[in-house]
MIDOSE-1310 file (N, C-alpha, C; in nm, 2 decimals, decimal comma, always signed):
residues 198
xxxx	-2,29/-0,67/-2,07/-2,28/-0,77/-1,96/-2,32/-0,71/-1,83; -2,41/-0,78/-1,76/-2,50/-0,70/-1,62/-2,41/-0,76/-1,49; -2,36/-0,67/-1,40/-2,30/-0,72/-1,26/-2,46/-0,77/-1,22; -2,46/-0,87/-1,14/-2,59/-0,91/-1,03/-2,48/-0,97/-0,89
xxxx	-2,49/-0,87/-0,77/-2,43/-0,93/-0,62/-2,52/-0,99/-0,60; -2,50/-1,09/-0,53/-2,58/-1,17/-0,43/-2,48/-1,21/-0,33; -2,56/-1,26/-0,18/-2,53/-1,29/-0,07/-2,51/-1,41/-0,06; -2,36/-1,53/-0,02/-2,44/-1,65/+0,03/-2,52/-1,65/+0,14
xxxx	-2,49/-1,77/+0,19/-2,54/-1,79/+0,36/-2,47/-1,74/+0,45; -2,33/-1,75/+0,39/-2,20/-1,72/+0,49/-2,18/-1,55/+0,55; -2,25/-1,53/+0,44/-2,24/-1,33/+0,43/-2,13/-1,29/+0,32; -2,05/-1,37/+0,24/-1,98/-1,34/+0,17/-2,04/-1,31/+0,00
xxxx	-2,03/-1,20/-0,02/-2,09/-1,14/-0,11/-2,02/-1,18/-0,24; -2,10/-1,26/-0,35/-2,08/-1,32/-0,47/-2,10/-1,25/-0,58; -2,00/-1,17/-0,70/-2,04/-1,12/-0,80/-2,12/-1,19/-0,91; -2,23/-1,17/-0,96/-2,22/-1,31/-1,09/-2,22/-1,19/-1,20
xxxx	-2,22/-1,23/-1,34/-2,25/-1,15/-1,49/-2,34/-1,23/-1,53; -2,37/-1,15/-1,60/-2,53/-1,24/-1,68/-2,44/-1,16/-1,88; -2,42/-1,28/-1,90/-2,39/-1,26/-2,05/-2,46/-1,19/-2,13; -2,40/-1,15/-2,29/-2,51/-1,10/-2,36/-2,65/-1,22/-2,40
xxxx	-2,61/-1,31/-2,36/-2,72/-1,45/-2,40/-2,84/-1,40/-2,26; -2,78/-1,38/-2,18/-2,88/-1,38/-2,08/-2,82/-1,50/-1,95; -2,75/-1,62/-1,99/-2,67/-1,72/-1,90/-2,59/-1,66/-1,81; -2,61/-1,67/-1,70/-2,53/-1,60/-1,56/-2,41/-1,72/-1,54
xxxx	-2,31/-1,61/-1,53/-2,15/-1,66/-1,49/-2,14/-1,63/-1,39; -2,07/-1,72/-1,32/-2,09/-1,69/-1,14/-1,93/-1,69/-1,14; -1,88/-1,57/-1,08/-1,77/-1,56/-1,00/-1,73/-1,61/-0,90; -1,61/-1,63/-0,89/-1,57/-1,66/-0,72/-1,59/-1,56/-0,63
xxxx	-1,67/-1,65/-0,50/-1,69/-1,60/-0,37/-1,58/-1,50/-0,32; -1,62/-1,35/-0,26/-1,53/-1,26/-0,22/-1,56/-1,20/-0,12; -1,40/-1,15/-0,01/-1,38/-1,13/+0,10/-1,36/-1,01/+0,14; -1,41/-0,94/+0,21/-1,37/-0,77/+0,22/-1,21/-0,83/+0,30
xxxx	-1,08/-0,74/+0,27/-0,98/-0,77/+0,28/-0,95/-0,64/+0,39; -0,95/-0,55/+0,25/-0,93/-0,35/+0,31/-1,02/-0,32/+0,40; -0,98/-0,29/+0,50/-1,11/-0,20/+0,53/-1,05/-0,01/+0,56; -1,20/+0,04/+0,53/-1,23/+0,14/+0,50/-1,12/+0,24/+0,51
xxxx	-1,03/+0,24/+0,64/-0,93/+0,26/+0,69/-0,78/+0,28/+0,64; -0,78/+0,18/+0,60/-0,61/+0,12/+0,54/-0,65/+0,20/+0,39; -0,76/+0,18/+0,34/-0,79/+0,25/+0,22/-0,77/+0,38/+0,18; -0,83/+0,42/+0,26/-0,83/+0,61/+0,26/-0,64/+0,64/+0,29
xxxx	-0,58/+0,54/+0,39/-0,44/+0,58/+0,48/-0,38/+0,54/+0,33; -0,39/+0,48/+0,23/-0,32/+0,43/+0,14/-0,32/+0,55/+0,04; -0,45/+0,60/-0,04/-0,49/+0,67/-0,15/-0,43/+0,81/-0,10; -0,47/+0,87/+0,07/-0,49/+0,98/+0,07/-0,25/+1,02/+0,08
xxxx	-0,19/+0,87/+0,13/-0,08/+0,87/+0,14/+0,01/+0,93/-0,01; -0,11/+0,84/-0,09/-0,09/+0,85/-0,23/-0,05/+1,04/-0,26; -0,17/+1,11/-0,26/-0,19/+1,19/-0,27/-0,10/+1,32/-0,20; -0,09/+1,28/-0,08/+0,00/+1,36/-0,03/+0,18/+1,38/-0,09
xxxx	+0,22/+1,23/-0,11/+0,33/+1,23/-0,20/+0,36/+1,26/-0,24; +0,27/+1,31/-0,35/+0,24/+1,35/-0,56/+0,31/+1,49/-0,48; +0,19/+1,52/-0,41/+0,21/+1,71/-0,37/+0,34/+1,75/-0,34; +0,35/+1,67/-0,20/+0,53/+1,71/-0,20/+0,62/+1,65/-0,24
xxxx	+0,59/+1,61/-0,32/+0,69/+1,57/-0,49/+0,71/+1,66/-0,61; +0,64/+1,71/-0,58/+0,59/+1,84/-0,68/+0,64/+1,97/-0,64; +0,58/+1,97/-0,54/+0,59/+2,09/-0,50/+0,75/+2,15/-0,42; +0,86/+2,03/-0,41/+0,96/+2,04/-0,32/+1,05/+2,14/-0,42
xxxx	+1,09/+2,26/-0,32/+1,22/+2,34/-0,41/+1,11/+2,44/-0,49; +0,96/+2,46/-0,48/+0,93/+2,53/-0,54/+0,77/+2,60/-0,43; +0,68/+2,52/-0,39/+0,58/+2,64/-0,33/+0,68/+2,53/-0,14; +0,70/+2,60/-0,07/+0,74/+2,59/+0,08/+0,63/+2,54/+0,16
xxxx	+0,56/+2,64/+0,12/+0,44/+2,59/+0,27/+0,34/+2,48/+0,25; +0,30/+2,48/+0,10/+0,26/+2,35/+0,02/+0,31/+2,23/+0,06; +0,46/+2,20/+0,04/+0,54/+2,12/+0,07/+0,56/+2,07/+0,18; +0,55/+2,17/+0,30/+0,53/+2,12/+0,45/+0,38/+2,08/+0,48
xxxx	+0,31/+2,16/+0,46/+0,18/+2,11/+0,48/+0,17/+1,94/+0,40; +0,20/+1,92/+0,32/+0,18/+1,78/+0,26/+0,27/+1,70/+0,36; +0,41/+1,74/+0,37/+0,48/+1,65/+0,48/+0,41/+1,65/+0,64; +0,34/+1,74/+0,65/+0,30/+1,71/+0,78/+0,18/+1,61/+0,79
xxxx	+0,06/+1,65/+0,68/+0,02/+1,55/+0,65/+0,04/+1,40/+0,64; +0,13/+1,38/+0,56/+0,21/+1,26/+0,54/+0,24/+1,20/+0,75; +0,33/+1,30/+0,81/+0,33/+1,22/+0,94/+0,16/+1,20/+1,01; +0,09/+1,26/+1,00/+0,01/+1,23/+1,07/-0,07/+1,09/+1,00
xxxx	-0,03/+1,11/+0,87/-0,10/+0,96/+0,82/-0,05/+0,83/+0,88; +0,10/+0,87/+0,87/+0,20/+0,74/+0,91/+0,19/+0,78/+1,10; +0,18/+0,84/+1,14/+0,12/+0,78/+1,28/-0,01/+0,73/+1,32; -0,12/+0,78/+1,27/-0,23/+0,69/+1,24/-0,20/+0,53/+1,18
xxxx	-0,14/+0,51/+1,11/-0,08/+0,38/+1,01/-0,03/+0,33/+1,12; +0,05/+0,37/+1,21/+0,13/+0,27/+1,31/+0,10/+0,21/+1,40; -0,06/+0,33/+1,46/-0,16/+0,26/+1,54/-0,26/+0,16/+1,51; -0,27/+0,20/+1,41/-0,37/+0,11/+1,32/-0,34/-0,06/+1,28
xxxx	-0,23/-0,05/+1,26/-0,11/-0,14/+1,25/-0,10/-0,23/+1,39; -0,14/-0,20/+1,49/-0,11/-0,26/+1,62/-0,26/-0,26/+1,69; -0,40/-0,19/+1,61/-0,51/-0,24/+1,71/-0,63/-0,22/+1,59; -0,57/-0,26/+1,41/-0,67/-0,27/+1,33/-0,73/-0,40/+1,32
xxxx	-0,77/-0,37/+1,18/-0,85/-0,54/+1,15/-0,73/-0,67/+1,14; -0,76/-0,74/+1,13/-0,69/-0,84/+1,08/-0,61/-0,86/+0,96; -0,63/-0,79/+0,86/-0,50/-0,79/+0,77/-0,46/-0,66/+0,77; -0,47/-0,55/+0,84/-0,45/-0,41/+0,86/-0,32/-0,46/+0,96
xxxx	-0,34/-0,56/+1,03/-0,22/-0,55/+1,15/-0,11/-0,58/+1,13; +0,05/-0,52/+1,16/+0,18/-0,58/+1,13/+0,21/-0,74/+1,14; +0,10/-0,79/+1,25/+0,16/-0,85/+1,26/+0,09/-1,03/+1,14; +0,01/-0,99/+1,10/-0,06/-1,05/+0,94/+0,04/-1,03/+0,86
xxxx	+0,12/-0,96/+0,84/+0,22/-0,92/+0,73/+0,36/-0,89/+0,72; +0,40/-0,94/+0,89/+0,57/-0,92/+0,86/+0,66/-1,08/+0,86; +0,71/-1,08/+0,80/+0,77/-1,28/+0,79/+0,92/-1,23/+0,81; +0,97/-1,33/+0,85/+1,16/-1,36/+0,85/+1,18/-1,27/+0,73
xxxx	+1,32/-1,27/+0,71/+1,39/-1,26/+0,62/+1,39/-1,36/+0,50; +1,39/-1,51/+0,56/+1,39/-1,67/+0,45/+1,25/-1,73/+0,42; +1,14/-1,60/+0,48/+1,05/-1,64/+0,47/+1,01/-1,57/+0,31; +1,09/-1,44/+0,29/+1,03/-1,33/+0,17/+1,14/-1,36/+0,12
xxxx	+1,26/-1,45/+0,10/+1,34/-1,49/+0,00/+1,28/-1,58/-0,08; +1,24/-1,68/-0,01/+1,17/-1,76/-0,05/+1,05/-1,76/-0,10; +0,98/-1,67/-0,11/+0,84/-1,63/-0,16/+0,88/-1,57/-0,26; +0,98/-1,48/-0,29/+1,08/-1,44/-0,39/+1,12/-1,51/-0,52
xxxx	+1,22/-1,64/-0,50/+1,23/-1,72/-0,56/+1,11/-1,81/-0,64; +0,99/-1,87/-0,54/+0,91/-1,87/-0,63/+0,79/-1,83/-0,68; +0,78/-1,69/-0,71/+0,74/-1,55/-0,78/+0,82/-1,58/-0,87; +0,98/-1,62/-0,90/+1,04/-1,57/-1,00/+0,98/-1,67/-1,16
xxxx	+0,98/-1,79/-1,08/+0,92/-1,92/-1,16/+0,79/-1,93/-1,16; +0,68/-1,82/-1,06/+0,54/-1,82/-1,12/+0,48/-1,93/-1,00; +0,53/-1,94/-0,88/+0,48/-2,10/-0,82/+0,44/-2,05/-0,66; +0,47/-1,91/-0,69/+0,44/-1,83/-0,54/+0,25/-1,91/-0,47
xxxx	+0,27/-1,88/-0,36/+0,13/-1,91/-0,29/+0,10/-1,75/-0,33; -0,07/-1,77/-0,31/-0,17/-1,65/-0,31/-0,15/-1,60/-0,18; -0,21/-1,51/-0,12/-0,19/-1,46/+0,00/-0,33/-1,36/+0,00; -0,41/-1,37/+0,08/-0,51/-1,28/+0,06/-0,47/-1,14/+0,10
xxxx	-0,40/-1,12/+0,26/-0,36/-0,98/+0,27/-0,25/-1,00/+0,16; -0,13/-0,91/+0,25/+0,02/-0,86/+0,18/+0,12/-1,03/+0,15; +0,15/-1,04/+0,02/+0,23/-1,17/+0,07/+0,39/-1,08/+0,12; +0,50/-1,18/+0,17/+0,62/-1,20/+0,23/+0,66/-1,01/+0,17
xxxx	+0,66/-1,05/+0,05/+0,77/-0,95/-0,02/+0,65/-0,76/-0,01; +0,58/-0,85/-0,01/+0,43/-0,69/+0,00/+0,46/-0,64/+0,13; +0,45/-0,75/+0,23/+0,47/-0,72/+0,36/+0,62/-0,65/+0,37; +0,75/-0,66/+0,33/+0,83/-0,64/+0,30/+0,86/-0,48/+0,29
xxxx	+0,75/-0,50/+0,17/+0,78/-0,37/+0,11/+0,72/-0,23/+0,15; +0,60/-0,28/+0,20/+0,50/-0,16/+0,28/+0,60/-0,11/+0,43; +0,65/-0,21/+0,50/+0,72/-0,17/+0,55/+0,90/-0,09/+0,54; +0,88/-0,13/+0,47/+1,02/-0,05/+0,38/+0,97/+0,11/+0,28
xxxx	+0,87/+0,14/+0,28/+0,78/+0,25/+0,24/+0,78/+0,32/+0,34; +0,72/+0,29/+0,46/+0,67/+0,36/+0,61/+0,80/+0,40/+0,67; +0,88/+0,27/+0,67/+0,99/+0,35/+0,70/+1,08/+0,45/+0,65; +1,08/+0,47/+0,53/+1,15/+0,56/+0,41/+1,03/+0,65/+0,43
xxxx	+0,94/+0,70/+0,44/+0,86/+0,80/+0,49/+0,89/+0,86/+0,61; +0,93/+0,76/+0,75/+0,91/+0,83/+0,90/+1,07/+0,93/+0,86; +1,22/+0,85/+0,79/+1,30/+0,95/+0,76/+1,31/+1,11/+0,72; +1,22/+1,05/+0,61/+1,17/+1,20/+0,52/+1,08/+1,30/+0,59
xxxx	+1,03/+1,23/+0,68/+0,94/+1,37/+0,75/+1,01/+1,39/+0,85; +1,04/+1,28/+0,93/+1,19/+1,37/+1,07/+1,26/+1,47/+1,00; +1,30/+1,46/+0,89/+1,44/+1,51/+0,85/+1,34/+1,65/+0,80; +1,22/+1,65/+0,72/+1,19/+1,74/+0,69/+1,13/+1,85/+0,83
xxxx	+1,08/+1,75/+0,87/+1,05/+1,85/+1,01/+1,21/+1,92/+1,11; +1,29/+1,87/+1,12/+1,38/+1,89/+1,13/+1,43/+2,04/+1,04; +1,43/+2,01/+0,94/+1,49/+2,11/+0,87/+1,42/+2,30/+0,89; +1,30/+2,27/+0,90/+1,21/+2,39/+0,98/+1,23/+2,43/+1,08
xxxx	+1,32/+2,39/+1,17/+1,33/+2,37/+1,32/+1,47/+2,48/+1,28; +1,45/+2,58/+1,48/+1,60/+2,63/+1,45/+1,75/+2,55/+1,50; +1,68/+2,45/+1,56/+1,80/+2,36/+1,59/+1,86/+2,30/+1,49; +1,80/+2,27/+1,39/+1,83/+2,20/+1,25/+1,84/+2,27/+1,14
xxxx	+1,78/+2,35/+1,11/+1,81/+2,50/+0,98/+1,91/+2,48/+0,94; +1,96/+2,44/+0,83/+2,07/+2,46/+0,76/+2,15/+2,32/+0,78; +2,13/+2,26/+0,88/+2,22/+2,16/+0,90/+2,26/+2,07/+0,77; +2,37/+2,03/+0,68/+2,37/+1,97/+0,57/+2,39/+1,84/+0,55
xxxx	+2,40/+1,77/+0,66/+2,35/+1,64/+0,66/+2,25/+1,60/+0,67; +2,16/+1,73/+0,78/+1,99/+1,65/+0,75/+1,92/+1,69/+0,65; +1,99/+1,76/+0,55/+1,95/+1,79/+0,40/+1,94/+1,71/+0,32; +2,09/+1,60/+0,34/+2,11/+1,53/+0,22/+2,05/+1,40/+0,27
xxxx	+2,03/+1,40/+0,38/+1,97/+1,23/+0,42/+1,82/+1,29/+0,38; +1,75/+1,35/+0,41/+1,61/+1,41/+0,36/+1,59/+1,38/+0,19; +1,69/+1,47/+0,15/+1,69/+1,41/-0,04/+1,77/+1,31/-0,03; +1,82/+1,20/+0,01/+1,89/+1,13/-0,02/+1,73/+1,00/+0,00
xxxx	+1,66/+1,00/+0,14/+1,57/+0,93/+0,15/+1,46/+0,96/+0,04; +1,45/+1,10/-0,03/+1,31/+1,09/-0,11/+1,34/+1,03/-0,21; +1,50/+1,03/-0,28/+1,49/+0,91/-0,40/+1,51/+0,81/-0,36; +1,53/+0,75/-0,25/+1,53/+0,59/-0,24/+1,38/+0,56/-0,27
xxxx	+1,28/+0,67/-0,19/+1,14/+0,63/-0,18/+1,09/+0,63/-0,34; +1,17/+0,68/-0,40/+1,09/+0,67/-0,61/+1,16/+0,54/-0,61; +1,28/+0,47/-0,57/+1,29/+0,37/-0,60/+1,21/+0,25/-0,60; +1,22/+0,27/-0,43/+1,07/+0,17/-0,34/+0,96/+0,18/-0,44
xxxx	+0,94/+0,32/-0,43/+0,76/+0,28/-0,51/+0,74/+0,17/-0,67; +0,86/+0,30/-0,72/+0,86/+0,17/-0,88/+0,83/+0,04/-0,87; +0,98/-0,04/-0,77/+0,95/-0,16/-0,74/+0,77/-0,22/-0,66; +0,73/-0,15/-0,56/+0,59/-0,14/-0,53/+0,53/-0,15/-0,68
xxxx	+0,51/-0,06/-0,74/+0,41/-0,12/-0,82/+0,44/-0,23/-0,95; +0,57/-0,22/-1,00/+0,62/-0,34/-1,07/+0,55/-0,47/-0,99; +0,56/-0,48/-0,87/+0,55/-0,60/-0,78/+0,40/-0,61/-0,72; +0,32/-0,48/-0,78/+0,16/-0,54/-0,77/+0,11/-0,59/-0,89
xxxx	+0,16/-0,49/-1,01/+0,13/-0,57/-1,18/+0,19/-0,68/-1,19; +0,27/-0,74/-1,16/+0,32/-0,88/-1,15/+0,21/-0,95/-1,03; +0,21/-0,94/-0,96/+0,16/-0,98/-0,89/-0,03/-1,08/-0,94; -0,04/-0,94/-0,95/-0,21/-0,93/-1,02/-0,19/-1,02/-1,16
xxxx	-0,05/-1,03/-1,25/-0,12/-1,14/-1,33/-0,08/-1,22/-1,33; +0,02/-1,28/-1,25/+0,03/-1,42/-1,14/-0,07/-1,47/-1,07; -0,16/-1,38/-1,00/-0,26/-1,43/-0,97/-0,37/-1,41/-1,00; -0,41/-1,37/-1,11/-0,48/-1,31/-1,20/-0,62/-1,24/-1,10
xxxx	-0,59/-1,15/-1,05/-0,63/-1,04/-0,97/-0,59/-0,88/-0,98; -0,70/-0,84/-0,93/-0,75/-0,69/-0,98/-0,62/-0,66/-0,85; -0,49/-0,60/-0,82/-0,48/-0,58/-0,68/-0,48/-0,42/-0,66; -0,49/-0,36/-0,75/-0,58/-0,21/-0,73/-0,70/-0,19/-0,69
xxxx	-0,79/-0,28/-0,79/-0,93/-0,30/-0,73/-0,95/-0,29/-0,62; -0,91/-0,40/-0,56/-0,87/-0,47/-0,44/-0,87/-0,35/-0,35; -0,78/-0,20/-0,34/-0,72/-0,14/-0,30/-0,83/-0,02/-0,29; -0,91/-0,02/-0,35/-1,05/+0,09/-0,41/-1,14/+0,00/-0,35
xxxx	-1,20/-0,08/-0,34/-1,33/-0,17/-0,29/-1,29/-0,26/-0,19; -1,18/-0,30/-0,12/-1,16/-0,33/-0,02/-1,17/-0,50/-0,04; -1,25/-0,50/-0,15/-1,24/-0,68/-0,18/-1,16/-0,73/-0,26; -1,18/-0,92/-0,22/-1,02/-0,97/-0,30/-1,13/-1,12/-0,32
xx	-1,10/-1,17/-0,42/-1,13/-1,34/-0,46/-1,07/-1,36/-0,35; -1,16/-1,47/-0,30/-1,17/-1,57/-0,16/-1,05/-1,66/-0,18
């Protein structure tokens, strides 16, 4: 099966397939969503995790260099968040409380709306990530510090916040595989190519 892009009029870039017959299947019309930005802040966020996940209680400087990383991502993310694109911005993605219960409830029954950025509970949850991140690197930066060395409460809130954050994530991606076949969308793709079905 052959991908062929084409352009409409609009500028929105159309996938079609051309079958083994040769008969072209036209896709629905698609929207760059990601941009370039939120992409790299997402994967490279990715990546820095893994490391000091890994690496915590065993290589030190590894471990900080990844957490410092990590802050400088999530301060980039915050600005970006307040003077990016249009679904990059908080304010595209944060709802009430009865707004992500509700979106909640029907997800549970399959009757949810689509949302092209983050829906209610995504929006939700990214922010409940960022924040369970800014913990974990105060506390970790903290802990380097001679004012804080040893302190054993900012130990245990430091590990106390990195397994909430395995929590958060599981549910993160339970809640994008669900997601994706509710609305039968790639939403990793999505997350790599920056596009989403219109």
């Amino acid at each position: 099966m052959t991908n062929i892009e084409t352009t409409t009029s609009a500028g929105r870039s159309v996938h079609n397939e051309r079958s083994a017959e040769g008969s072209p299947q036209i896709k629905a019309p698609e929207v760059k969503v990601w941009d370039i930005a939120v992409r790299l802040f997402h994967w490279s966020l990715v990546a820095s995790f893994v490391v000091a996940w890994l690496t915590a209680d065993e290589w030190d400087w590894l471990h900080e260099v990844s957490g410092y990383t990590i802050g400088g991502l999530l301060l980039f993310r915050f600005i970006w968040g307040v003077i990016g694109t249009k679904h990059a911005r908080f304010s595209d993605f944060i709802y009430g409380p009865m707004s992500i219960l509700r979106y909640l409830r029907q997800t549970v029954v399959r009757k949810a709306r689509r949302y092209i950025g983050h829906n209610p509970a995504g929006g939700a949850m990214v922010l409940a990530l960022l924040l369970s991140l800014v913990v974990i690197t105060i506390t970790g930066i903290a802990m380097t510090s001679q004012t804080y060395w040893g302190v054993e409460w900012i130990e245990e809130l430091h590990e106390i916040s990195a397994n909430l954050i395995l929590i958060l994530i599981a549910l993160h991606i339970v809640g994008v595989i669900y997601s994706s076949f509710e609305h039968r969308e790639n939403l990793v793709r999505s997350m790599i190519t920056g596009w989403k079905r219109r």
